[in-house]
C-alpha positions, 0 to 999 in steps of 0.5 A: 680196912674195916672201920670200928665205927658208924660216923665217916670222917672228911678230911679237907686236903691243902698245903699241909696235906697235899701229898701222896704220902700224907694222904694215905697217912690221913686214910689210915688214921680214919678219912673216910672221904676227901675233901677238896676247897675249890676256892683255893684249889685250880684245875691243875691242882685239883686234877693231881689230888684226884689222881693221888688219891686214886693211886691210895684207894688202888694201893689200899683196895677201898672206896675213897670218897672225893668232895670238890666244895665249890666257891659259890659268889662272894660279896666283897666291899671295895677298898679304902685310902690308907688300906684300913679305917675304925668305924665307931657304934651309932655313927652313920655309914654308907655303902656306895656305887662310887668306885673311889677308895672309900674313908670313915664315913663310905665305901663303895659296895660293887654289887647293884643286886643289893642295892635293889634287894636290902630294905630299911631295917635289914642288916649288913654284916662285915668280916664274918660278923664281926661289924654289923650295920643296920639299913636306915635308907635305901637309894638304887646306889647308896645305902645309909646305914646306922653301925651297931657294932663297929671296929677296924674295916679293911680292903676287900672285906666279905659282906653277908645279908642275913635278912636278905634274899638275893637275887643272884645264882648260887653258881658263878661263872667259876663254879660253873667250870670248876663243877663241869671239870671236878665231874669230868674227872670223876669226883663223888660229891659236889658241895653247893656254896650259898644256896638259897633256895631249891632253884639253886640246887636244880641248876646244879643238878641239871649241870652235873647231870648225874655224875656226881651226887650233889650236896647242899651247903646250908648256912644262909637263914633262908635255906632254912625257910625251905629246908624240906623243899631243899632236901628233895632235891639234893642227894646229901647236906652240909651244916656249914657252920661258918657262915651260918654262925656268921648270920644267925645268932651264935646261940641258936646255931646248936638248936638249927644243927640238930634241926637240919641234921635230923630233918635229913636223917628223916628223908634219908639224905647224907648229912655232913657236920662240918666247920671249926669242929677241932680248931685248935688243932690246926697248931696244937697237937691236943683239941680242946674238951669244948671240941671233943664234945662238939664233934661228940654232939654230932656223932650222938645227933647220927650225922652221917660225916663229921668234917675236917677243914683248916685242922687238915688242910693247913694245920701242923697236925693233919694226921692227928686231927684225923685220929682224934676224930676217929677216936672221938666217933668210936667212943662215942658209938661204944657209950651206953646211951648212943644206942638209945639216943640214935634209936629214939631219933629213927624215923618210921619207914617211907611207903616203899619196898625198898623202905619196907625191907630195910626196916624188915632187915633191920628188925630182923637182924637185931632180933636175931643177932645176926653178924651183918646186913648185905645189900646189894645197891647198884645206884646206892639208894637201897644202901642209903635207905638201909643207912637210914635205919642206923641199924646195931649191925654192920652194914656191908654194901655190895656194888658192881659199881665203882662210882657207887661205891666211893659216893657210899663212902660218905654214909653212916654205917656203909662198908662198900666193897666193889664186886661182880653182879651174882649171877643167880640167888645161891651165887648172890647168897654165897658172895655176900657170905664170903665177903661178910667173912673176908671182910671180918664182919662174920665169922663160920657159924654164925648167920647174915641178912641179905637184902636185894632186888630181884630180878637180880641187877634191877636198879630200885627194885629191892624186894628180897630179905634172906637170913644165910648161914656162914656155913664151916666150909 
């Protein structure tokens, strides 16, 4: 079940998706994680796609990777008379505490955190973008608002505030349940909705209390402020480009994909591209070439997953979607200029050991042309550290853990495979060899780097390179 490339793929299940069958089907043509939406996912639902995907990883004898990406609060406007109303560019507008059905000139907005947040010249967008209106006057229970772009404006719409930092938790009462049970059971990665600030992802943290690894979802302008603060303290990120492209600028989102995703890979974090990457293939069995190049771009850019959302989970062609990113990700990783791309991106190495003997690794390996680099990772750390090296070489990342090494599964690069602790340094050598072999990233004859702590079974104390050679017995 080895993989012919660096890139993993996340494939997002729902109604088109949601079988045994069809979630093998998906594994096979090149998922390499699962990805859960708990805003339409309830524990019942969720408990019986955690255990499917279990029995294929038991059936197929690989690490598979779950994502539950939770809710987070939604902003939603009141309802009107009629069910729908056109409101027109420069007319006035207001947003209102008043529960009435609301008509062409008001609506009521039943959030009172905004109403204390906004502040004149701040803009409201509705629809996912597609209206926006300026604040002209703000009142502690009504807004005035001049439209910028007007439209159709129906019940129950989604509102964003751009320009506005609100004072309201990343983690409703929902999000709140839905994370204590995903973890209960045992999936790999939570994905934060609407974090705002580093606050948010520490309340998440303390809350999931190491039993998953936990990923910021960035797609509010003023995550972006913060970036930095905000990767030291998640273990991976997602570039929701959904909501981001909803309130940033269409244009600048490319220019703040490539800002995230390398910030990232700079601290060693996962990253994840995600949103719309192949859209049309939700009903058309072929993307279009705009697509191709877009997940291409993020494949070149080393994000360490590239993500399916509707193509897989409610499209006609789930399994198709999943081989086409497959297909993408593996030409792209055979061009003459990923290399050089990928290698001019690297960043130099963190003052630490584990640091120090990835980059050595690395360096030694391509110097060399050796097969494969294995490490040995029993939190993962050494493996992502070794990842964030984007080594020319296969990275084979050997665990006695099992949550390890289905969380490993989302990182660049990272072949996991569950095996015993060695018990001394010629069984840790012998192992890595027979595996490297068994595994067909090495063949008799040619030779292997391996890199682990010793004393052997040390968490975070990677310390040991050795070059080994697959001898003909």
């Amino acid at each position: 079940m080895r993989r012919n490339r660096s890139v993993k793929v996340i494939a997002t299940l729902g109604p088109a998706s949601s079988s045994q069958e069809m979630i093998e089907k998906l594994f096979l043509a090149g998922a390499d994680v699962f990805r859960i939406n708990m805003s339409h996912t309830s524990h019942k639902l969720l408990e019986e796609l955690h255990g499917a995907i279990r029995r294929v990883e038991q059936k197929l004898n690989r690490p598979i990777g779950i994502l539950a990406d939770l809710q987070g609060p939604k902003l939603r406007l009141g309802t009107f008379k009629g069910g729908e109303v056109r409101i027109t560019a420069d007319q006035t507008f207001t947003f209102d505490a008043n529960p009435e059905p609301g008509d062409e000139t008001r609506v009521y907005l039943g959030h009172p955190e905004i109403f204390s947040a906004v502040k004149a010249g701040d803009n409201l967008l509705v629809n996912d973008g597609r209206l926006r209106v300026e604040i002209t006057d703000v009142k502690p229970d009504k807004l005035t608002t001049r439209v910028i772009f007007g439209g159709s404006l129906s019940d129950k719409k989604g509102i964003n505030l751009p320009d506005t930092i609100l004072p309201i938790p990343a983690l409703t009462e929902k999000d709140r349940a839905d994370l204590d049970f995903a973890a209960h059971i045992g999936v790999d990665w939570i994905a934060l909705s609407f974090v705002q600030r580093p606050e948010d992802v520490a309340e998440a943290r303390k809350l999931i209390a190491g039993r998953a690894g936990v990923m910021a979802k960035i797609e509010k302008p003023s995550a972006l402020n913060v970036l930095q603060e905000i990767l030291e303290i998640s273990d991976g990120i997602m570039v929701a480009r959904g909501d981001l492209g909803v309130e940033l600028p269409l244009e600048t989102v490319p220019a703040r994909q490539k800002q995230i995703t390398r910030a990232a890979r700079r601290a060693g974090r996962p990253v994840v591209v995600a949103t719309q990457m192949l859209e049309s293939m939700i009903v058309e069995p072929v993307p279009t070439r705009a697509e191709v190049s877009d997940v291409a771009t993020a494949v070149y850019e080393g994000a360490d997953a590239i993500m399916l959302s509707a193509e897989s989970a409610t499209g006609k062609w789930p399994d198709k979607a999943v081989a086409t990113m497959d297909a993408i990700a593996r030409s792209v990783e055979n061009d003459a200029f990923y290399r050089g791309i990928i290698t001019a991106q690297r960043s130099d190495p963190e003052p630490t050991s584990a640091d120090a003997i990835s980059a050595a690794a690395r360096q030694v390996a391509e110097t060399l042309n050796l097969a494969a680099i294995v490490c040995y990772t029993a939190t993962g750390s050494t493996g992502i550290r070794m990842s964030r090296e984007r080594p020319d070489v296969p990275i084979i990342a050997l665990s006695p853990i099992t949550a390890t090494s289905r969380r490993l599964a989302l990182v660049w690069g990272l072949h996991c495979v569950l095996t015993d602790d060695a018990y001394d340094l010629d069984d840790m050598v012998s192992r890595a060899c027979h595996i490297a072999q068994a595994e067909g990233f090495a063949d008799p004859g040619e030779r292997i780097i391996v890199t682990a702590g010793v004393p052997l079974g040390t968490p975070g104390a990677t310390n040991m390179l050795r070059v080994a050679y697959l001898d003909r017995d």
